[in-house]
Phi, psi and omega in degrees: 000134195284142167291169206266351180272345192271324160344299217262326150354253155006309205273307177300339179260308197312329183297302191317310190298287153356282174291354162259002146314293162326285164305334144343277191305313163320307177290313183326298173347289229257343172264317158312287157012269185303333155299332164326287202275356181278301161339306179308280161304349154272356183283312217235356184055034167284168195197139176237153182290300180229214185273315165341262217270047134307288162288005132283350166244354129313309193288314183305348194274317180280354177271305191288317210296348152297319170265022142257004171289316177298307170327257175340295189281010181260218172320138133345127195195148179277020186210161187232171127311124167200144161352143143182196209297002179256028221285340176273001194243161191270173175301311177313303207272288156353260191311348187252305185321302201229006157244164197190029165278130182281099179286333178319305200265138222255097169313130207277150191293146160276111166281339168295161182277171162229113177328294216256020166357292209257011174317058186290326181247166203177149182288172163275306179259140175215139175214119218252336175296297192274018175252009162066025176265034195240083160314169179279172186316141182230195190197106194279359192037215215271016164273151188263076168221043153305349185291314190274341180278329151310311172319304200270355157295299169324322199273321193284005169269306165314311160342309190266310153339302172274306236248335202078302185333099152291112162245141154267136188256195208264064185274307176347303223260358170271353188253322178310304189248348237234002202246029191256013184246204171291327154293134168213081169046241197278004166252030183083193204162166199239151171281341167317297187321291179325307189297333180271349167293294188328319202294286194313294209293341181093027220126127190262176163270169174262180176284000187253351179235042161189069175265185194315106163262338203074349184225172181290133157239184217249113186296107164281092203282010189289315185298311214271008164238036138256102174263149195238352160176152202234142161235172169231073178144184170196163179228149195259116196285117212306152180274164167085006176281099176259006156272018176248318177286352180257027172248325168322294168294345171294331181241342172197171139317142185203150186254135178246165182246130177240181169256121175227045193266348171308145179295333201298329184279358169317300201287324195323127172233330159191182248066211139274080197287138177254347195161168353254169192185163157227245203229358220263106175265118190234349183252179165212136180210196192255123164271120189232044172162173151176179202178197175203153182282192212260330165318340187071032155285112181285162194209136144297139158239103193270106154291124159266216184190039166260021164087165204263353196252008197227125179080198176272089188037033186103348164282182183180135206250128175235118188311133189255194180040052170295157164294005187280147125316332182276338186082233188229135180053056163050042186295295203288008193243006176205058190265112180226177175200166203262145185270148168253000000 
C-alpha cells in the first residue's frame, strides 16, 4: 500500500502535470492563433508598420476570431459569423471606417407624395439582381461615403428601369462634388441629400469616367457634367412602415438607412440576420428584393458596400416584418428612392 507521502507525491505530480497541460494547450492555442492570423494577412494583404501593432492586432484578431467561434458554436441562430477583412479591427475602428449616415441630422416631416400608396398587390418574392437593374458588388474601403453608394445603387436601378440601360455611376462625383450641404464625402451624408445634388446638377457621371478613389477629393465638374443619367425628384417611404417600404421595393430599388453598429452585423456571413442591432442609424445601403426561406422566414435582400468578401458575396438577408414598427435595425424608418 502506497504511503501517505507517496500520495501526496503522487497528487503533485498529477496537478502539475494538469497545469502543464494547460499551458501547454494555451501556447498551442496561442501558436495557431498566430498562424491564423499570419494565413490571414497574407490573404488579405495586410501589412503593419512594426511588431507593436502587429501585436495588437494580433490580440484584436484573436478577441473576434473567439466571439465568432463563441457565435457560431452557442445557440442556434439562423445566420451565421465567419472571418473576414475586418477580423483586426475592434467594433469602434469598424464602425468609424465604413459606416458614415449622418442620422444626427434630423429630416423635415414629408411633404412629398408617395407614389406607390395605394399599391394592393405585389409579387411574393422580388429580386431585383434578376431583373438586370442591379450593378455588382461595389466597395467604400476605409471612407464613410455609404450615403453615395446607396443613393447611387437606387439612381442606377431606376436608370435602368426607364432606360433598360444597367450604367455604373459615379459615388466619386457625390464624395467630391456633393458638399455644400449636409453631405460632406468620407464623413458622411444623407441619400436625400444625394438625391438632390443629381437632380440640381442634372445628372450623375458614369464610374468609369469619374472613378472610385476612396478618399475626398477637388470636384472635378469638367467630368461631372457629363452625364449619363438623371432623375427628377426622389420620395420619402412614409416611415416606421415595412408594408409601405415593401410596396416601394416591389417597383424599384430603394435606399435605406440602418444600424449596422454590431460586432455580429461586422461578421456576417449568411443566413437571415435577425439581431442584434437597434434604431441608432448609421449606415446606408440598398434594399433591391425580398422573400422568404423554406422556412417561412421573411426576409430584405439588402445590397451593401464592403466588397464581394462580406455577407453572402456582399448581400445580406435581413428579417422582415418584425414586431418594430421601425423594423429590425430601424430599416423602415428612414427609406427613401429616387422618381424618373
Amino acid at each position: 500500500m502506497a504511503s501517505k507521502h507517496q500520495c501526496l507525491l503522487y497528487l503533485a505530480f498529477f496537478i502539475l502535470s494538469i497545469w502543464a497541460n494547460q499551458g501547454l494547450g494555451r501556447k498551442l492555442h496561442e501558436t495557431s492563433m498566430s498562424e491564423m492570423h499570419e494565413q490571414w494577412m497574407a490573404q488579405h494583404g495586410r501589412v503593419y508598420k512594426d511588431a507593436v501593432e502587429k501585436a495588437q492586432r494580433l490580440k484584436i484578431f484573436k478577441e473576434n476570431v473567439e466571439f465568432i467561434e463563441s457565435f457560431n458554436n452557442g445557440a442556434e441562430k439562423p445566420y451565421k459569423l465567419s472571418i473576414n477583412e475586418f477580423a483586426d479591427l475592434t467594433n469602434d475602428e469598424f464602425r468609424t471606417s465604413r459606416n458614415g449616415f449622418r442620422a444626427s441630422v434630423v429630416r423635415p416631416m414629408r411633404t412629398t407624395p408617395f407614389m406607390y400608396e395605394n399599391v394592393t398587390a405585389v409579387p411574393s418574392t422580388m429580386d431585383w439582381r434578376k431583373k438586370g437593374a442591379v450593378t455588382p458588388i461595389k466597395n467604400q474601403g476605409e471612407c464613410g461615403c455609404c450615403w453615395a453608394f446607396s443613393a447611387v445603387a437606387a439612381t442606377e436601378g431606376i436608370t435602368q428601369l426607364t432606360t433598360g440601360k444597367l450604367i455604373s455611376l459615379s459615388e466619386q462625383e457625390l464624395v467630391d462634388c456633393d458638399t455644400s450641404g449636409e453631405d460632406q464625402g468620407c464623413e458622411g451624408g444623407l441619400m436625400d441629400d444625394a438625391f438632390d445634388f443629381i437632380q440640381h446638377n442634372r445628372g450623375l457621371t458614369t464610374e468609369v469616367n469619374y472613378p472610385y478613389t476612396g478618399e475626398d477629393g477637388t470636384c472635378n465638374t469638367k467630368k461631372s457634367t457629363n452625364h449619363a443619367a438623371d432623375i427628377n425628384g426622389h420620395e420619402d417611404v412614409p416611415a416606421n412602415s415595412e408594408k409601405a417600404l415593401l410596396n416601394a421595393v416591389a417597383n424599384q430599388p430603394v435606399s435605406v438607412a440602418i444600424d449596422a453598429s454590431g460586432s455580429a452585423f461586422q461578421f456576417y456571413s449568411s443566413g437571415v440576420f435577425t439581431g442584434d442591432c437597434g434604431t441608432e442609424l448609421d449606415h446606408g445601403v440598398t434594399a433591391i428584393g425580398y422573400g422568404a426561406t423554406s422556412d417561412g422566414t421573411k426576409y430584405w435582400l439588402v445590397k451593401n458596400s464592403w466588397g464581394t468578401g462580406w455577407g453572402e458575396e456582399g448581400y445580406i438577408m435581413m428579417q422582415r416584418d418584425v414586431d418594430s414598427p421601425e423594423g429590425l435595425c430601424g430599416i423602415a424608418m428612414m427609406a427613401s428612392y429616387p422618381t424618373a
